[in-house]
N, C-alpha and C positions, 0 to 999 in steps of 0.2 A: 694741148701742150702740157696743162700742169697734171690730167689724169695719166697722160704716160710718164712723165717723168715718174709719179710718186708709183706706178707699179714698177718701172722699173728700180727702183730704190728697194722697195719690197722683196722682189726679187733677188738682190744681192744679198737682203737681210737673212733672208731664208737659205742662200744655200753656201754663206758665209761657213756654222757651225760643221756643215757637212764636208766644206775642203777641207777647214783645219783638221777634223778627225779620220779625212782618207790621209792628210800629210802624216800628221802625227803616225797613223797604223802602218804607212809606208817610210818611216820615219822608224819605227820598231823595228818592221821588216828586215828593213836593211839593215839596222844595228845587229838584230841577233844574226844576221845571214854574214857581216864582215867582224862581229865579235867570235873568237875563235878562244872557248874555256881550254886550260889543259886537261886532259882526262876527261872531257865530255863532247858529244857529236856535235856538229855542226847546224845551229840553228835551233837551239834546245832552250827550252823557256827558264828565264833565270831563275823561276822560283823552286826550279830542281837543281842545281847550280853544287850547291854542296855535297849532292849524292855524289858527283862523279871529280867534280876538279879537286885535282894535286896541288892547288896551292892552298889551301886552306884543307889540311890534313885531319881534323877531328871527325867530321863529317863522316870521309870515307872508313876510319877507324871504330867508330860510333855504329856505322852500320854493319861492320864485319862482324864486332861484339856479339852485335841485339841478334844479329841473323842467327850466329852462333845460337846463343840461347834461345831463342825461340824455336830452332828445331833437335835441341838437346830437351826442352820443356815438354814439349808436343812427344816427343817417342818416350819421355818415363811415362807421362801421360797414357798412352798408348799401349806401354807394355806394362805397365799396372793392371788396369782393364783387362786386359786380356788373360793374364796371368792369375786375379781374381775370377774370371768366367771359368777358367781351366779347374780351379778349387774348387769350386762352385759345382759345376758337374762329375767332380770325382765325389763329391760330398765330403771334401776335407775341410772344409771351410769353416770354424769354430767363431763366428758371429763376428764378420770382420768388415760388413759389406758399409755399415757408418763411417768405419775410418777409411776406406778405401775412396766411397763418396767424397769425402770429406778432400782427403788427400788430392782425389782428380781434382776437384773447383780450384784447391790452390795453386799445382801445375798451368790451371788454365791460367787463371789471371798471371800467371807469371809470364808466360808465353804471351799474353795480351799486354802486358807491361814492356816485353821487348818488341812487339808489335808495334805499341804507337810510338815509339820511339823517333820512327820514319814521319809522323806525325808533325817532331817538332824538329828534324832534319831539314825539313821541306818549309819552305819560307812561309808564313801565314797569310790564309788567303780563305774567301769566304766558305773554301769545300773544308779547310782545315781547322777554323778555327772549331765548328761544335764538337768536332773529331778528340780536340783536344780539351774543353771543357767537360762533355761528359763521361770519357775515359778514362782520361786523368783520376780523378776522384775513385770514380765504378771501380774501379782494376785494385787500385790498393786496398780498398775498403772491402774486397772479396779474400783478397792477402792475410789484412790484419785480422779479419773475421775470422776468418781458418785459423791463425794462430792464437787469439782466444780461446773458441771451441775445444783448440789441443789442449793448450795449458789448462781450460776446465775440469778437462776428460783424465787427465794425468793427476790432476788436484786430487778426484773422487767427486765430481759433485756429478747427482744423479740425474739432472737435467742435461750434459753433454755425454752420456754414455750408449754409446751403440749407434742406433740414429741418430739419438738425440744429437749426437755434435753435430752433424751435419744440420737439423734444422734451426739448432742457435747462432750456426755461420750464415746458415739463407736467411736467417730472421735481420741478423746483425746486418749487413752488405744490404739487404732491401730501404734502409732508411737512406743510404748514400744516394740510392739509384731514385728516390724522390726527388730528395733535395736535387740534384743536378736537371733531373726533366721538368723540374717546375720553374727553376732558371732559365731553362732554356725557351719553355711556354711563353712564360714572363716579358723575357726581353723580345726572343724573334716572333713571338705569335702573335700578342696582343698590341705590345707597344709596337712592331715593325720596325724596332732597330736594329742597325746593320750587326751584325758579330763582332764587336769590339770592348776589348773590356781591359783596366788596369793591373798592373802586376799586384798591384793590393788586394782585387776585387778575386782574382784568381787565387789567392792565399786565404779571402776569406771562404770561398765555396768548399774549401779542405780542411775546414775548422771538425766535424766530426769524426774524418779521418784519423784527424791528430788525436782527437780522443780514444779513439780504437788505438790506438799506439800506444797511448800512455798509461790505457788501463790491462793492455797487453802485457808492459813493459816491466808494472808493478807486481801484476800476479807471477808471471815467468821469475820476477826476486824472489818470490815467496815461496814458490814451485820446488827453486834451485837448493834452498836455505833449506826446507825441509827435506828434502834428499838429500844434503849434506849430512843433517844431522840424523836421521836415518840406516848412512851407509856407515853409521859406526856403530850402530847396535848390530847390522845385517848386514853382511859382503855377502849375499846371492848372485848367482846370475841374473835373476830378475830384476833385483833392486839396481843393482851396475846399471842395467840397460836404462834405467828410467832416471836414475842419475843421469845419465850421459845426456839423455833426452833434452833433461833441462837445462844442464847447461846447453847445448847449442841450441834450443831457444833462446836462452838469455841473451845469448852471444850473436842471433841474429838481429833480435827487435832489438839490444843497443845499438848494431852496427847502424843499422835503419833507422833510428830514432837523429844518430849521429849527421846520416846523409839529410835526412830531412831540414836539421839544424839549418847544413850549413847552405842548401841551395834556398832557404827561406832568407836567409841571412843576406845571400847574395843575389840574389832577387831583388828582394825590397830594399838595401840601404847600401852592399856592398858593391854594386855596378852602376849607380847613381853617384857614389862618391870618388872611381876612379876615373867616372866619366865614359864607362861603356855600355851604357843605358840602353839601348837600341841593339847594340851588336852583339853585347853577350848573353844576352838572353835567352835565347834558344841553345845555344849551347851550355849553357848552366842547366838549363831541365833533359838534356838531352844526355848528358853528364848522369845527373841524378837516378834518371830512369834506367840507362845500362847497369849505374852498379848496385843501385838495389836491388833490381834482377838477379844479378850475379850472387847478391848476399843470399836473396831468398831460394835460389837452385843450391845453393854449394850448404848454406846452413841449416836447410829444412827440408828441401827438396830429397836431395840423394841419400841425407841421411835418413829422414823418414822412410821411404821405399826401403831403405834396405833395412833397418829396422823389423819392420813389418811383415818383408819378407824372409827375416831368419826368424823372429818371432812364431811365424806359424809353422816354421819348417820343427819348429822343437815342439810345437806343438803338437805334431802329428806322430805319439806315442805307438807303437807295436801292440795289437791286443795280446795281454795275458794268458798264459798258454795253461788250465788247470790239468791236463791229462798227468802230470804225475802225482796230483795227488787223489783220483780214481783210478787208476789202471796202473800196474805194475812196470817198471821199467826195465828192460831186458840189460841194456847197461850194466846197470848196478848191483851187485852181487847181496844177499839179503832182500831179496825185493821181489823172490819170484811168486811170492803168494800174497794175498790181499791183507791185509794187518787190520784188526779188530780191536787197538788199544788196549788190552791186558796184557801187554808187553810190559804194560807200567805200573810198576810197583802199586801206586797210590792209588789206582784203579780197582772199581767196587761197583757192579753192578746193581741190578734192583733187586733178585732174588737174593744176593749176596748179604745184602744190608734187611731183611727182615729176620734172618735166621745166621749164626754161629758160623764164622767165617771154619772151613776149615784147612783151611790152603795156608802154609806156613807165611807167616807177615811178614814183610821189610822190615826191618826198623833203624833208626838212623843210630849212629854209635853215638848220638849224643842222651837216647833213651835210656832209662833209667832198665833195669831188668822185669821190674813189675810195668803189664799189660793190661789196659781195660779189656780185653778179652777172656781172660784169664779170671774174671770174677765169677763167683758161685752167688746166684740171689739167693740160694740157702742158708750160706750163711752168715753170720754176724760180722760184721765191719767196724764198728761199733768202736771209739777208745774206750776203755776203761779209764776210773775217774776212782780219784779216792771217796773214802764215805767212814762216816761216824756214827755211835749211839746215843752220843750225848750231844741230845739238838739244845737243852738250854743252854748250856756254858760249854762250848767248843772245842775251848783253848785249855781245859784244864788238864786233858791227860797230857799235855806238854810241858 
């Protein structure tokens, strides 16, 4: 009696946990099958929720943005590349292929920046949280990297010119892409913690970034300041362009410096204090990530391409044509025989200058009528000079 009762006791123990988690999944089921989102299908898991429902309109506006940009990024991307290959095998391409490198990385990460943006649209969950730690970081730090390299290469300094910019941007971007994979090692590999981490701990992983910004932020002043003072010794074409240059760098890394501001701001202290701690948070970086994007396409992106591509278009000079000065041109009247230079007065060959010119001279009206040519080494040139017989006392016949 007491061995069956306590198996069946057992028996309910064990398959206790297993009804409440078929009720509970049947309990789901049916919630998402009789919860009906506006703007999204029937039976659609909450955690995509935001992509499509019309009541909570950021989401779907957020993703129309990034979609935007991401395939405005992707085809300058695209047609850069392509546009350098075509130079390239015409052979007009005057040592351009560093900046064009250079240029493609920061289209990417900009496309990659309105990328994971769906990232933090999408509720967090164990596929998205690494999504969003290691990207986060990687993308901008490829960003601000490119914009160092620029403003180095625009400085003068000899380590970002040609390729070089390109490998002080892959050198720079490679210390992010540590730091974030050793994070990640750290917490999910060794310790086997879940993917959870606080809005602090996520502000601190972006602590190099921030420095890429700010050491960005200083040089692009210094960049701008000496092209100011610059374009008043020199109004070229040249100098304009590189003027221009830097101010919209300037003007992007503050805009960037500004956004970064304020979604750290609101992050850490300002959705804690109005009390939307939980809810605004993804939309604050989801915020942040479209319009830095936007700043980085519209004040580095389009202008740089085009830049670069009217740059090389002035580049590509017409070769020098010498045929008119060997060959006579039928044109121009005087010109039907080949000229020998003794058309000109001041012209004096070799046999000329060892012996007695005797071809009548030029001479300018400002010469006097006496000729060095006109000299006789026969004879005497000599002044005459007065002269005495009385070398002791000189003065007396006076």
């Amino acid at each position: 009696m007491a061995p069956r009762f306590l198996f069946q006791a057992l028996f309910l123990v064990w398959q206790m946990p297993l009804t409440c988690l078929s009720q509970s999944n049947s309990s789901l089921n049916a919630r998402n099958k009789t919860v009906k989102i506006p703007g999204c299908g029937t039976g659609l898991d909450p955690v995509y929720r935001y992509l499509c429902d019309r009541r909570v309109v950021w989401g779907i506006v957020l993703e129309t943005l990034a979609t935007a940009g991401f395939l405005l990024s992707m085809g300058l991307m695209l047609g850069l590349v392509i546009w350098s290959l075509c130079m390239y095998a015409k052979k007009q391409s005057s040592c351009i292929g560093g900046t064009v490198a250079c240029m493609s990385m920061f289209l990417l990460s900009t496309a990659g920046i309105f990328g994971i943006t769906f990232a933090f649209i999408i509720q967090l969950t164990p596929q998205t949280c690494p999504t969003r730690l290691f990207l986060f970081g990687v993308l901008f730090s490829l960003a601000f990297s490119c914009l160092l390299a620029r403003c180095l290469a625009l400085l003068g300094f000899a380590a970002a010119q040609g390729w070089g910019e390109t490998g002080v941007a892959l050198g720079l971007f490679m210390v992010q892409v540590i730091i974030a994979t050793q994070w990640l090692i750290v917490v999910l590999v060794r310790d086997g913690k879940p993917c959870e981490y606080k809005q602090e701990e996520f502000v601190m992983l972006l602590i190099y970034v921030l420095c890429l910004l700010a050491i960005s932020l200083v040089i692009s002043f210094n960049l701008m300041c000496r092209s100011c003072i610059t374009s008043y010794s020199y109004s070229g074409p040249s100098n304009q362009n590189a003027h221009f240059q830097a101010l919209l760098l300037a003007l992007t890394l503050i805009l960037s410096a500004s956004i970064w501001v304020v979604w750290i701001a609101m992050l850490t202290r300002g959705n804690v204090e109005v009390g939307k701690r939980p809810v605004w948070d993804d939309p604050v970086l989801s915020i942040a990530l479209v319009g830095n994007g936007w700043v980085f396409l519209m004040g580095h992106g389009l202008s740089q391409v085009a830049f670069l591509c009217r740059g090389e278009a002035r580049a590509k000079d017409v070769p020098l044509s010498f045929a008119g000065w060997t060959s006579p041109c039928a044109d121009t009247p005087g010109l039907n025989s080949p000229k020998e230079g003794k058309e000109n007065g001041s012209f004096e060959n070799e046999g000329d200058r060892r012996g007695r010119r005797t071809e009548p001279t030029l001479r300018s009206p400002y010469e006097s009528g006496f000729s060095m040519t006109e000299i006789d080494p026969e004879r005497d040139y000599s002044i005459p000079r007065p002269s005495t017989t009385n070398y002791e006392e000189p003065y007396n016949g006076y």
